[in-house]
Biopython code that builds the backbone (N, CA, C, O; Angstrom):
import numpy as np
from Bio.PDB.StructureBuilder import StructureBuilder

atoms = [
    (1, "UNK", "N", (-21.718, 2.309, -16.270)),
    (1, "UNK", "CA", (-20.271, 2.368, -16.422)),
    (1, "UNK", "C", (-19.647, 1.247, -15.576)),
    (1, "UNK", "O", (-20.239, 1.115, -14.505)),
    (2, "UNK", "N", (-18.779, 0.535, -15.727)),
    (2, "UNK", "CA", (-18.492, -0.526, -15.440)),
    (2, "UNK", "C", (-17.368, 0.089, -13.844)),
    (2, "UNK", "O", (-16.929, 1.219, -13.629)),
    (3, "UNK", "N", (-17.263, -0.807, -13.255)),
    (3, "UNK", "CA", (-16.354, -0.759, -11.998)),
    (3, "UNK", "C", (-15.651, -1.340, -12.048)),
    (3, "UNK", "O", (-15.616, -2.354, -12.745)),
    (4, "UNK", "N", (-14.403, -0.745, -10.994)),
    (4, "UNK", "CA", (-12.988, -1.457, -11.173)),
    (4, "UNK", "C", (-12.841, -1.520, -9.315)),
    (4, "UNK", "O", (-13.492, -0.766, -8.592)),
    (5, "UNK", "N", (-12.007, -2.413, -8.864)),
    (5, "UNK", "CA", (-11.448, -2.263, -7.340)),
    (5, "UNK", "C", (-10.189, -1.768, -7.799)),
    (5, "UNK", "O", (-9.622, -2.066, -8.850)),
    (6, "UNK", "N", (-9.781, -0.925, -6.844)),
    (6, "UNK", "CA", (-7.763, -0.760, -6.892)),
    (6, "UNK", "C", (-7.578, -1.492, -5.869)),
    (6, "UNK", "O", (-8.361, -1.566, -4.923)),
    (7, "UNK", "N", (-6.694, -1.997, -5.960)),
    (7, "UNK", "CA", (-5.929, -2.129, -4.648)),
    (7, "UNK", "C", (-4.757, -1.739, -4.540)),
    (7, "UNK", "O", (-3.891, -2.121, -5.327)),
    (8, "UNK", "N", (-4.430, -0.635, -3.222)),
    (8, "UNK", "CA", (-3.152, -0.238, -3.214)),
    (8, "UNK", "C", (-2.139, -0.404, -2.111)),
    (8, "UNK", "O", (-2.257, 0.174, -1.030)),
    (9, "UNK", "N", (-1.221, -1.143, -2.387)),
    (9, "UNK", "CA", (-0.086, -0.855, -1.242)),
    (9, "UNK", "C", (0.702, 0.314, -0.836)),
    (9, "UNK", "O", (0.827, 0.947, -1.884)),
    (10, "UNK", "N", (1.153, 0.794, -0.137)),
    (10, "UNK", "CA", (1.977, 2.080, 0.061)),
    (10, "UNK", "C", (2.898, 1.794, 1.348)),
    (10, "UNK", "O", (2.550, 1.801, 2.528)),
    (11, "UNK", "N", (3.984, 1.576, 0.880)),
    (11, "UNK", "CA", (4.627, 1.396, 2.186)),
    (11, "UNK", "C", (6.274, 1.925, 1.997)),
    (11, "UNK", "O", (6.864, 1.966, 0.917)),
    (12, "UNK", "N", (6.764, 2.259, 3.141)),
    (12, "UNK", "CA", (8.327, 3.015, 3.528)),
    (12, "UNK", "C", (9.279, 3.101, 2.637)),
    (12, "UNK", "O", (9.499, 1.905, 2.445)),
    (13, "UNK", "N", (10.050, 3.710, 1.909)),
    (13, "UNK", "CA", (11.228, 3.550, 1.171)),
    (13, "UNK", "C", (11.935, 2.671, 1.989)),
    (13, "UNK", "O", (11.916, 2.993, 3.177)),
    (14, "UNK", "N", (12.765, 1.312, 1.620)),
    (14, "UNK", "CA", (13.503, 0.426, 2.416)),
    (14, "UNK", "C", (14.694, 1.335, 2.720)),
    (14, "UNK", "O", (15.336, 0.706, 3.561)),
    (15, "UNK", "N", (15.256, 2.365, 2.500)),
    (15, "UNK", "CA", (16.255, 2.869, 2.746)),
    (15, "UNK", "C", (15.999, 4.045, 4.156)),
    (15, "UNK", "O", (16.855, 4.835, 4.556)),
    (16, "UNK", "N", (14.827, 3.908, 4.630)),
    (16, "UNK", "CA", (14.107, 4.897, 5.381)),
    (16, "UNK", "C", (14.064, 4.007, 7.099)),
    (16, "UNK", "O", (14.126, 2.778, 7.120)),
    (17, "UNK", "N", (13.999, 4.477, 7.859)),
    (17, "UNK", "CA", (14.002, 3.725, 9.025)),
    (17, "UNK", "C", (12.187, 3.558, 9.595)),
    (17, "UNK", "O", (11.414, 4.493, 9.804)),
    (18, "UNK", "N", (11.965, 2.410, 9.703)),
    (18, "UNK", "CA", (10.569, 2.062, 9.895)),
    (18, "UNK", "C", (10.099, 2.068, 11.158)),
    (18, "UNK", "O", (9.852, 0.891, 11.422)),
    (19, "UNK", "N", (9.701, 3.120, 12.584)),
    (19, "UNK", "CA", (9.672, 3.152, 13.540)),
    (19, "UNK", "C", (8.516, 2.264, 14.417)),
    (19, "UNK", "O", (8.588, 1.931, 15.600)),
    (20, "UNK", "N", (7.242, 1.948, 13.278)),
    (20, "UNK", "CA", (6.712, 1.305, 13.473)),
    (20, "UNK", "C", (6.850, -0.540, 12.849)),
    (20, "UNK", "O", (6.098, -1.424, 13.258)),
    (21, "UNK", "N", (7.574, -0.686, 12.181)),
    (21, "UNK", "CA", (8.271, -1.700, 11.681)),
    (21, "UNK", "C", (8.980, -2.711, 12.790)),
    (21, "UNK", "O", (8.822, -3.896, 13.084)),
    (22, "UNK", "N", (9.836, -1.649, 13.252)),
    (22, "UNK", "CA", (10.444, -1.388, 14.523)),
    (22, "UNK", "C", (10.015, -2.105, 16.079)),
    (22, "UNK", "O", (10.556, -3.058, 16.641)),
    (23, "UNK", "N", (8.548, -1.058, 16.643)),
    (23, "UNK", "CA", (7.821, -1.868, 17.442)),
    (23, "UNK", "C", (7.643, -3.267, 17.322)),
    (23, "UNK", "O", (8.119, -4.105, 18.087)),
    (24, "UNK", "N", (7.049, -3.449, 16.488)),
    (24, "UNK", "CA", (6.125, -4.884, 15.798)),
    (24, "UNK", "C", (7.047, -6.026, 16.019)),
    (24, "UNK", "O", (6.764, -7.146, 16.444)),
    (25, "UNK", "N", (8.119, -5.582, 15.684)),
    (25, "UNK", "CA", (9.561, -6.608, 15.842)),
    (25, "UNK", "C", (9.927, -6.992, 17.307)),
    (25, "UNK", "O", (10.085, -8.116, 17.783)),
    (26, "UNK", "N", (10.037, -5.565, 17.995)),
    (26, "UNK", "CA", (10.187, -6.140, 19.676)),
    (26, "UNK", "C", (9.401, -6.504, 20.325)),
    (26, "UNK", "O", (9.490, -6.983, 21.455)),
    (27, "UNK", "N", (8.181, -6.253, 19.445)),
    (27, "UNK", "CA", (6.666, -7.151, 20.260)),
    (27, "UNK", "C", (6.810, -8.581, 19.574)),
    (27, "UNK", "O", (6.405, -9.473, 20.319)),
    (28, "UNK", "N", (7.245, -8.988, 18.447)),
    (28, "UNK", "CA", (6.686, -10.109, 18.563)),
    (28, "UNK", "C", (8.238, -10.814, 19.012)),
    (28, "UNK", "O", (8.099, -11.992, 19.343)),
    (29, "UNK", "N", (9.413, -10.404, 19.069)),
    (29, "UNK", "CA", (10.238, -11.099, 20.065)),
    (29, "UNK", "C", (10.072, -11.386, 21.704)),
    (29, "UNK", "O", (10.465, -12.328, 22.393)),
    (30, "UNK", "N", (9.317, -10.165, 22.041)),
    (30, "UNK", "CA", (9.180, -10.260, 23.570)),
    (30, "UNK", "C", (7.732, -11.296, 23.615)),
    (30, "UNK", "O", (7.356, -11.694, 24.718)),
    (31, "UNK", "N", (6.921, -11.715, 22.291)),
    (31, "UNK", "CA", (6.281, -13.220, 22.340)),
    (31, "UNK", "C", (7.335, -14.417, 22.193)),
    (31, "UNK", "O", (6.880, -15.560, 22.163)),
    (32, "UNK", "N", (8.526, -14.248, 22.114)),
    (32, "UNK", "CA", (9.380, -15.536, 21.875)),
    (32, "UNK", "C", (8.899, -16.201, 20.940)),
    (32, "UNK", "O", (8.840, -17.428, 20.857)),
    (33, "UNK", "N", (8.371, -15.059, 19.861)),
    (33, "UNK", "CA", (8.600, -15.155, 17.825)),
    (33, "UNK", "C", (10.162, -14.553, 17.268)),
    (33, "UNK", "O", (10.383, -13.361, 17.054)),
    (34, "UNK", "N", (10.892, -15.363, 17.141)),
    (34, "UNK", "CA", (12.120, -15.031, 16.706)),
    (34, "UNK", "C", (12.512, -15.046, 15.728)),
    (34, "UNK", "O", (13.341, -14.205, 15.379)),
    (35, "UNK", "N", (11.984, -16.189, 14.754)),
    (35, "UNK", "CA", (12.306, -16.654, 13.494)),
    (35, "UNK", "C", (12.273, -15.069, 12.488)),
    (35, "UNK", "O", (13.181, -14.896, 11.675)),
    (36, "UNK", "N", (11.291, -14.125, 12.630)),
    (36, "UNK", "CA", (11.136, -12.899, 12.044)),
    (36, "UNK", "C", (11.996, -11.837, 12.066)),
    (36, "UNK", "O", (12.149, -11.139, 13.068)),
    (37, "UNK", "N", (12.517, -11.681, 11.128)),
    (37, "UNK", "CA", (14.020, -10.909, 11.352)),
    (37, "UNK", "C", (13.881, -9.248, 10.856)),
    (37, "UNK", "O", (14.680, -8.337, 11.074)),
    (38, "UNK", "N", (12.956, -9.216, 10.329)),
    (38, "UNK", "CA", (12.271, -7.428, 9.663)),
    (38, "UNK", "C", (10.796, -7.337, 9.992)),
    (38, "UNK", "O", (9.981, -8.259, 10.000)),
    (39, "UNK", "N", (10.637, -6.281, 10.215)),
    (39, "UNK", "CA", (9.486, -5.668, 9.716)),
    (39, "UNK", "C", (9.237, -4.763, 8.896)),
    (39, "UNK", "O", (10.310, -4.229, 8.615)),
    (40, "UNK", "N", (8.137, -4.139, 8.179)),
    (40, "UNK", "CA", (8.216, -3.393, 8.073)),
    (40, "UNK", "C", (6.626, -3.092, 7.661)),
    (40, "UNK", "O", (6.263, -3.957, 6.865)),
    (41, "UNK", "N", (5.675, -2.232, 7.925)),
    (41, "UNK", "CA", (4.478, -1.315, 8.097)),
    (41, "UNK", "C", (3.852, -0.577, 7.329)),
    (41, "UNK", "O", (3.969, 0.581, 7.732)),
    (42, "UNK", "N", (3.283, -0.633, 6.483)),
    (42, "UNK", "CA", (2.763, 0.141, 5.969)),
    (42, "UNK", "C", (1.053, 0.842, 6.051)),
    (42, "UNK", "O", (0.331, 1.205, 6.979)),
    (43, "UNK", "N", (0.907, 0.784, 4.500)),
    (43, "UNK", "CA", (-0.830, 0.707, 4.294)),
    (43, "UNK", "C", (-1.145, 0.251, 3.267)),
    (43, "UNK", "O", (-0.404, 0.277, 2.285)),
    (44, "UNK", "N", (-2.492, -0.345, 3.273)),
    (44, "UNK", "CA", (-3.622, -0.913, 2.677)),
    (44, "UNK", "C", (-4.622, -0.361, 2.384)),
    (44, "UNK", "O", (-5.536, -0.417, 3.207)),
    (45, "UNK", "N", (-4.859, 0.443, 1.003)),
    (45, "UNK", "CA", (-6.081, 0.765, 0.808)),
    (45, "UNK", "C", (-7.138, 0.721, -0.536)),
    (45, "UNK", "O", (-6.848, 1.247, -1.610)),
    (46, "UNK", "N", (-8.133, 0.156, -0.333)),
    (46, "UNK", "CA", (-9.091, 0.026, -1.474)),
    (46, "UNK", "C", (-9.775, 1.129, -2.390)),
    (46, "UNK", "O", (-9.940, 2.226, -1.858)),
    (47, "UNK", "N", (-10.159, 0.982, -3.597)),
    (47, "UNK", "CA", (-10.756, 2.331, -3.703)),
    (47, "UNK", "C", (-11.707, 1.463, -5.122)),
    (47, "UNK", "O", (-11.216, 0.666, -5.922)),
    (48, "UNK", "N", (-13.325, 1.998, -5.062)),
    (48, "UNK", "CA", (-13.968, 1.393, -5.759)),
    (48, "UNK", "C", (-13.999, 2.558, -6.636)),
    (48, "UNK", "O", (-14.244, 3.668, -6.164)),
    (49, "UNK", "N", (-13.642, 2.294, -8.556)),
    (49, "UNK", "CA", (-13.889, 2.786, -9.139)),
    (49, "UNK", "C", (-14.735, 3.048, -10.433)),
    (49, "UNK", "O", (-14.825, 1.959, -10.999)),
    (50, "UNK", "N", (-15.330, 3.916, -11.080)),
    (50, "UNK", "CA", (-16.080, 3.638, -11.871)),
    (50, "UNK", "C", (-15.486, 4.544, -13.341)),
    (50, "UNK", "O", (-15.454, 5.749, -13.595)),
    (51, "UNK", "N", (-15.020, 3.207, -14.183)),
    (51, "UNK", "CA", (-14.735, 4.019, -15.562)),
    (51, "UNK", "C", (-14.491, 3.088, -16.740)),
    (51, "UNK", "O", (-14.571, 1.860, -16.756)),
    (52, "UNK", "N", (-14.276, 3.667, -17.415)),
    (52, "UNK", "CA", (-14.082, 2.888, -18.907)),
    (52, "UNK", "C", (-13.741, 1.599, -19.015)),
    (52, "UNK", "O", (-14.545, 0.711, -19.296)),
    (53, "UNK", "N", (-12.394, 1.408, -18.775)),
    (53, "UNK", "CA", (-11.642, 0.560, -19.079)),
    (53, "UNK", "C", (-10.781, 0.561, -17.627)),
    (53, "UNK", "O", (-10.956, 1.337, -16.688)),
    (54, "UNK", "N", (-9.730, -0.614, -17.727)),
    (54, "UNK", "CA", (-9.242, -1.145, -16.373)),
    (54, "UNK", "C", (-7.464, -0.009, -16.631)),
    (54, "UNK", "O", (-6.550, 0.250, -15.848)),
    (55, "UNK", "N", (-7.726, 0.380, -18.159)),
    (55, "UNK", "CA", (-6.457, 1.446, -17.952)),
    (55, "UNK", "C", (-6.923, 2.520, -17.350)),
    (55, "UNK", "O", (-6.334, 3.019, -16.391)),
    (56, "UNK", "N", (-8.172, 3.059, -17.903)),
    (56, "UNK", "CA", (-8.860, 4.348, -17.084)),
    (56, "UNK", "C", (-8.583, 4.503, -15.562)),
    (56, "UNK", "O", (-8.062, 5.399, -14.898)),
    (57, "UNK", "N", (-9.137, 3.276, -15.253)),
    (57, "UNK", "CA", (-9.134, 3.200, -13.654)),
    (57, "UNK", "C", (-8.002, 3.100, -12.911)),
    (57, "UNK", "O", (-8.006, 3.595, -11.784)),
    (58, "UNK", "N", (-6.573, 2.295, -13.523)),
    (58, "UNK", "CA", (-5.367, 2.507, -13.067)),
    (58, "UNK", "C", (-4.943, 4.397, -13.127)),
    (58, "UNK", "O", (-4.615, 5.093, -12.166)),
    (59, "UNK", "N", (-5.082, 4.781, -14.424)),
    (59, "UNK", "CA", (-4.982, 6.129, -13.905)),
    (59, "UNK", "C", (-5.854, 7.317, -13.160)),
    (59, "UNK", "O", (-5.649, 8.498, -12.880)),
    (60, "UNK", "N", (-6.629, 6.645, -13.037)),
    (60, "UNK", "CA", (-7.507, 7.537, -11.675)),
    (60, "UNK", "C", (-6.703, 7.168, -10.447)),
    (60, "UNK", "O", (-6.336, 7.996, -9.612)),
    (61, "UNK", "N", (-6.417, 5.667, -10.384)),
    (61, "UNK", "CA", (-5.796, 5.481, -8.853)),
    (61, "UNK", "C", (-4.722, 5.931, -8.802)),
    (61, "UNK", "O", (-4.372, 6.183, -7.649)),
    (62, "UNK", "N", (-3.595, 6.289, -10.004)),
    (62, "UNK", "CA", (-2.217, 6.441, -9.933)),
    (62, "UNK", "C", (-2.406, 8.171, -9.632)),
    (62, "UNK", "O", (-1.746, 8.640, -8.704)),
    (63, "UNK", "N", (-3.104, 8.877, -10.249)),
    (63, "UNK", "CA", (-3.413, 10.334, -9.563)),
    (63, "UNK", "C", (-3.723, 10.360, -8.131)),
    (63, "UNK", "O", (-3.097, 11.116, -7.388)),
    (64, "UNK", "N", (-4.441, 9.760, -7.791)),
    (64, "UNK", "CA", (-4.920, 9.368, -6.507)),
    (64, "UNK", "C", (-3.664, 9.212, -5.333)),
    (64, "UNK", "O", (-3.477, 9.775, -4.254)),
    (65, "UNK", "N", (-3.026, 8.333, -5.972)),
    (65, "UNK", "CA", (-2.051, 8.004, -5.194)),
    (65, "UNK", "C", (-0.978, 9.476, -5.138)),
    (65, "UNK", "O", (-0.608, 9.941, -4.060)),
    (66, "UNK", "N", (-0.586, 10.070, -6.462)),
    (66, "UNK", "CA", (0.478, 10.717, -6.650)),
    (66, "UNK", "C", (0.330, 12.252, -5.751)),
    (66, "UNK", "O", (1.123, 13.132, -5.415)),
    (67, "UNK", "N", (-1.311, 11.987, -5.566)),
    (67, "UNK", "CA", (-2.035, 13.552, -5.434)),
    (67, "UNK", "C", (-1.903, 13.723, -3.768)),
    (67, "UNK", "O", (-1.161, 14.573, -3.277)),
    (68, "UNK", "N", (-2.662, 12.868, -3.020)),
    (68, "UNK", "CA", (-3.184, 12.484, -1.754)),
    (68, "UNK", "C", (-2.594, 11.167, -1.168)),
    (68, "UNK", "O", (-2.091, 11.428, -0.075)),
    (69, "UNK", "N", (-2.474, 9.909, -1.472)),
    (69, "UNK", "CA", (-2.221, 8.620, -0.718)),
    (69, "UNK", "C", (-0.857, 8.274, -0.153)),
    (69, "UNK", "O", (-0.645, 7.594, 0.851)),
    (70, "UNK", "N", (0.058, 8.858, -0.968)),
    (70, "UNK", "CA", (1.773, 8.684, -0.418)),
    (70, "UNK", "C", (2.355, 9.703, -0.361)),
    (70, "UNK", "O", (1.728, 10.686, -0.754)),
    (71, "UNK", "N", (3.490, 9.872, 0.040)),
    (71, "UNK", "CA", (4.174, 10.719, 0.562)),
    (71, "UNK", "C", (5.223, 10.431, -0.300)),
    (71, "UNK", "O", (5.812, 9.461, 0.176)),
    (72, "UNK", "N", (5.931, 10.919, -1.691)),
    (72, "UNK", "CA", (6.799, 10.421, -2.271)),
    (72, "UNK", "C", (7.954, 11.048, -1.786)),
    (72, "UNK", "O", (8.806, 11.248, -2.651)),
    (73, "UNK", "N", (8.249, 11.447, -0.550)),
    (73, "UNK", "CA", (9.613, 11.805, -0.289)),
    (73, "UNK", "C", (9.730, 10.250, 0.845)),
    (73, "UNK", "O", (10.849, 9.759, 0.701)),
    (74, "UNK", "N", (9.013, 9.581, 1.688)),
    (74, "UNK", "CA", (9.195, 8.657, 2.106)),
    (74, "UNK", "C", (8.538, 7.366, 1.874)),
    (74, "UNK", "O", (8.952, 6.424, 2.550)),
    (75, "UNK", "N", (7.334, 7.097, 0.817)),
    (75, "UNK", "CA", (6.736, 6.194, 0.838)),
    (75, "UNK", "C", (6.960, 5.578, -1.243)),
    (75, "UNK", "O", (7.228, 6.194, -2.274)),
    (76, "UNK", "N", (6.700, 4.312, -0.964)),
    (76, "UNK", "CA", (6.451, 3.771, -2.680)),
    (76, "UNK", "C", (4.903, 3.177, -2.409)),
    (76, "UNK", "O", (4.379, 2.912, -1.328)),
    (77, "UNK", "N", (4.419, 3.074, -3.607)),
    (77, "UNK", "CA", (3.340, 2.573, -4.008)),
    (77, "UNK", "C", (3.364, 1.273, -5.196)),
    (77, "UNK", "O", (4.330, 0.929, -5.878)),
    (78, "UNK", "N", (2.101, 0.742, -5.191)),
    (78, "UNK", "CA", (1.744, -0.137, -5.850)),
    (78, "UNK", "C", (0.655, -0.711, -5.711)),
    (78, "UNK", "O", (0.360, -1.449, -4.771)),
    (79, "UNK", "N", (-0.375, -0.273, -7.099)),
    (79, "UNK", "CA", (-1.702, -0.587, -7.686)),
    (79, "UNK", "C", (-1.711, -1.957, -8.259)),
    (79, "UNK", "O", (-0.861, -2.620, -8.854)),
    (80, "UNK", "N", (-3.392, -2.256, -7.757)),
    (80, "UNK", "CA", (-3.659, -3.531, -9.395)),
    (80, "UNK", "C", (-5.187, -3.348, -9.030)),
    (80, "UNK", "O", (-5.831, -3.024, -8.033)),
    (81, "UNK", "N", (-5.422, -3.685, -10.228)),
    (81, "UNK", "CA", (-6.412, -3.040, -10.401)),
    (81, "UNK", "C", (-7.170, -4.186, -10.906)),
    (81, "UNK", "O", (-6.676, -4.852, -11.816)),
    (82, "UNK", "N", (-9.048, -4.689, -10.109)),
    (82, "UNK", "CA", (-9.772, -5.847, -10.699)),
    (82, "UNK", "C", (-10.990, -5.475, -10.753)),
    (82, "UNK", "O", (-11.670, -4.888, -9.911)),
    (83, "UNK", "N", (-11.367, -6.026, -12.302)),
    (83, "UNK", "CA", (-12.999, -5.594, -12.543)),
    (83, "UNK", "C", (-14.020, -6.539, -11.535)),
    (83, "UNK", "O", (-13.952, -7.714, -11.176)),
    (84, "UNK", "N", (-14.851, -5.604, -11.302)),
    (84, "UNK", "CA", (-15.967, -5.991, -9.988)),
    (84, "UNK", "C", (-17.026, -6.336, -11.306)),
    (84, "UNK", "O", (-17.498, -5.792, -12.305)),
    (85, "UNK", "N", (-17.056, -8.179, -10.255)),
    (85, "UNK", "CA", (-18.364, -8.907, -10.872)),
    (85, "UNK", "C", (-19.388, -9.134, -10.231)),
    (85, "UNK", "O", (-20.343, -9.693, -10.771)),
]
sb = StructureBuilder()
sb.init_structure("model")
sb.init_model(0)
sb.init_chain("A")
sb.init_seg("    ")
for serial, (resi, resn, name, xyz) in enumerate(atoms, 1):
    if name == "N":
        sb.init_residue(resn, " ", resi, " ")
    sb.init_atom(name, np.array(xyz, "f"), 0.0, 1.0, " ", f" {name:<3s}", serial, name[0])
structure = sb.get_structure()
């Protein structure tokens, strides 16, 4: 059966306050990095899959995601999905 990688982003509703977003910002000002005017934090995560087709495998990850990976009262997502050669 052929394999797919997901790759998924998941990160903060922009309308949500990013506490760790937050840190990252006064750390890299208190390096006298200024030019950076936001942050914001999320996650990164891979998931190796095995199925049909590269639609199959988007909806394994989109369950995945909807089931376990985000938090849809504070987080968005976003898959893509590449066949492993």
């Amino acid at each position: 059966m052929p394999q797919f990688h997901a790759e998924i982003n998941v990160m903060p509703h922009k309308a949500l306050l990013d506490p760790q977003g937050k840190a990252v910002l006064m750390g890299l000002k208190n390096l006298n990095i200024t030019t950076i005017e936001d942050v914001r934090v999320g996650k990164h995560i891979q998931l190796l899959i095995q199925a049909n087709d590269e639609k199959e495998a988007y909806q394994i990850a989109e369950t995945a995601c909807k089931n376990l990976l985000h938090n849809p009262i504070m987080e968005t997502y976003q898959i893509s999905i590449h066949p492993v050669k």
